[in-house]
N, C-alpha and C positions, 0 to 999 in steps of 0.2 A: 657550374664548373667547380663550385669551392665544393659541394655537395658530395660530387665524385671524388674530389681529391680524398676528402675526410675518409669516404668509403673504402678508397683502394688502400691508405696508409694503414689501417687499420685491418684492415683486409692479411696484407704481406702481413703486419706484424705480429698477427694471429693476438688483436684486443679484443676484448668487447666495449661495448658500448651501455651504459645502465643510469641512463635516459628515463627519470618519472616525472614530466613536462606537465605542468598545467598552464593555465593560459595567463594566471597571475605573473610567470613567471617569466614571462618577454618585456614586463615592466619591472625590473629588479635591480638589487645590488647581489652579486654574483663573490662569495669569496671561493677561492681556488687554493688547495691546500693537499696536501703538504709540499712546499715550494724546497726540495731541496736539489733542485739539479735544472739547467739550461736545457734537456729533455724535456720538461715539464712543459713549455711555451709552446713546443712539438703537439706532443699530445690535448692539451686544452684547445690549442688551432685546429686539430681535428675532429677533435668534438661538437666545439660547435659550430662549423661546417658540417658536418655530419648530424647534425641536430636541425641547423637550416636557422638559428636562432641569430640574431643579432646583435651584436657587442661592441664594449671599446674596453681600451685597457690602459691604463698608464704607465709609459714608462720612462726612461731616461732618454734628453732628449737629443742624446749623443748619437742613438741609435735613428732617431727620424731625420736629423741631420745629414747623418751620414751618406754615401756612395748609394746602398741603400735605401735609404728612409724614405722610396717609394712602394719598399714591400712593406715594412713594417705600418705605414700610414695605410696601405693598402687590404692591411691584416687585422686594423681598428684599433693602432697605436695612437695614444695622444698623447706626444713630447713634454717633456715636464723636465723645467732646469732646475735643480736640487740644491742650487749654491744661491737661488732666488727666493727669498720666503712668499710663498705664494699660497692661497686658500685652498686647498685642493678640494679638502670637505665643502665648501662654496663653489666651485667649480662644476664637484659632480652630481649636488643637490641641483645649480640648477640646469646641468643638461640631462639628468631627469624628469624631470618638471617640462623642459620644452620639448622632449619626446614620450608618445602615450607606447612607443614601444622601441625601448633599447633595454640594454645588461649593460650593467658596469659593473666589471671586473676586477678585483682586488686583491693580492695577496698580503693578506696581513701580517705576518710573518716579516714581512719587507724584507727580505735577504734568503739568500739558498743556504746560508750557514746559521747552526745552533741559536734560538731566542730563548730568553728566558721567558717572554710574554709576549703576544701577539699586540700588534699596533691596532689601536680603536678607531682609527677614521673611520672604519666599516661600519661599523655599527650609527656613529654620529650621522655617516650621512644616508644612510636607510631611514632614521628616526627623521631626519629632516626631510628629505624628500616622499616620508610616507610611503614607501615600496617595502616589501618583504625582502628577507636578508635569504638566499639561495645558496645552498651547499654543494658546491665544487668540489667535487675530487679525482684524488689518482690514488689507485692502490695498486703499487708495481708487484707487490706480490701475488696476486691475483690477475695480474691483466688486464685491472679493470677503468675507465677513465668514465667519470659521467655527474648525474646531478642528483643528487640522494634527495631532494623534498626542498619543502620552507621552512623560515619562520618569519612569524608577522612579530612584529617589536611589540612587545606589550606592554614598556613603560618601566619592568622589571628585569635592569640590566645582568643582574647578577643571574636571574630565573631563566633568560633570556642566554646569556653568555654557557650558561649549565647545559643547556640541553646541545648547545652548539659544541658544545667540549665532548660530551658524551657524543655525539654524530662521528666525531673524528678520532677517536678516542682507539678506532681500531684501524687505519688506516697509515699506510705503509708507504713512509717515499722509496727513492731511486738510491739515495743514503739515510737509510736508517739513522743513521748516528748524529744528522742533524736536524731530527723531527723534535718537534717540542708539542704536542695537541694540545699544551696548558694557556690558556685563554689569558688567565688572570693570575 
């Protein structure tokens, strides 16, 4: 069902889909970027449904709470209170670890408005969990939503973070004007 949804939304919306899936890649940390617009959640839910790939994501836990919070828990939201200091990086190293096949979904960025530098849980908890760090994106100027490739952490965050920056580097949200691709 979720399969067809991905397909019809995409479908009317006239996207594509640019999906280079390997099998490493159902075991991963997932970042999704450029985060600048409540559209984005739209389109990355169709994705991967439209991919058939398996995910969670974290988000505020106001939204799984809520009226609600049986689509979003339904959608592979995992509630998170923001006013509670909690592990997260420890969290999703270990429900990595207790599944040989999930995504865990990231926006580094953590906000739809302007960063001067992306937030590094991602990276900490790929390294910890030993999974490949997967490139999410959306290029509204193109149409396009999908997963550009990997990378495997190689211990050289900077080398590492480089080649992740150049990935996104061309890559166009829904507002331009609060895209940031500077990693560091």
């Amino acid at each position: 069902m979720k399969k067809l949804i991905g397909n019809v939304f995409f479908f009317i919306a006239g996207w594509k889909l640019d999906a280079r899936i390997q099998p490493e890649m159902r075991h991963s940390l997932m970042i999704a970027a450029p985060h600048t617009s409540n559209w984005d959640f739209i389109w990355t839910l169709a994705a991967f449904w439209k991919m058939g790939m398996p995910f969670r994501y974290f988000i505020k836990d106001q939204y799984t709470k809520s009226l609600f919070g049986w689509f979003f828990k339904w959608t592979g939201a995992i509630g998170v209170n923001r006013q509670q200091r909690s592990n997260l990086v420890e969290y999703a190293i270990e429900l990595l670890n207790e599944n040989d096949e999930l995504v865990i979904l990231i926006t580094p960025e953590g906000s739809r408005s302007y960063v001067e530098k992306w937030k590094m849980g991602f990276y900490h908890i790929a390294q910890g969990a030993n999974v490949p760090i997967t490139l999410g994106y959306i290029h509204y100027g193109k149409k396009i939503a999908g997963v550009g490739g990997m990378i495997q952490i190689s211990g050289d965050i900077k080398k590492d973070l480089d080649k992740i920056e150049a990935f996104y580097s061309d890559k166009e949200g829904k507002h331009p004007e609060n895209w940031n691709p500077k990693i560091h």
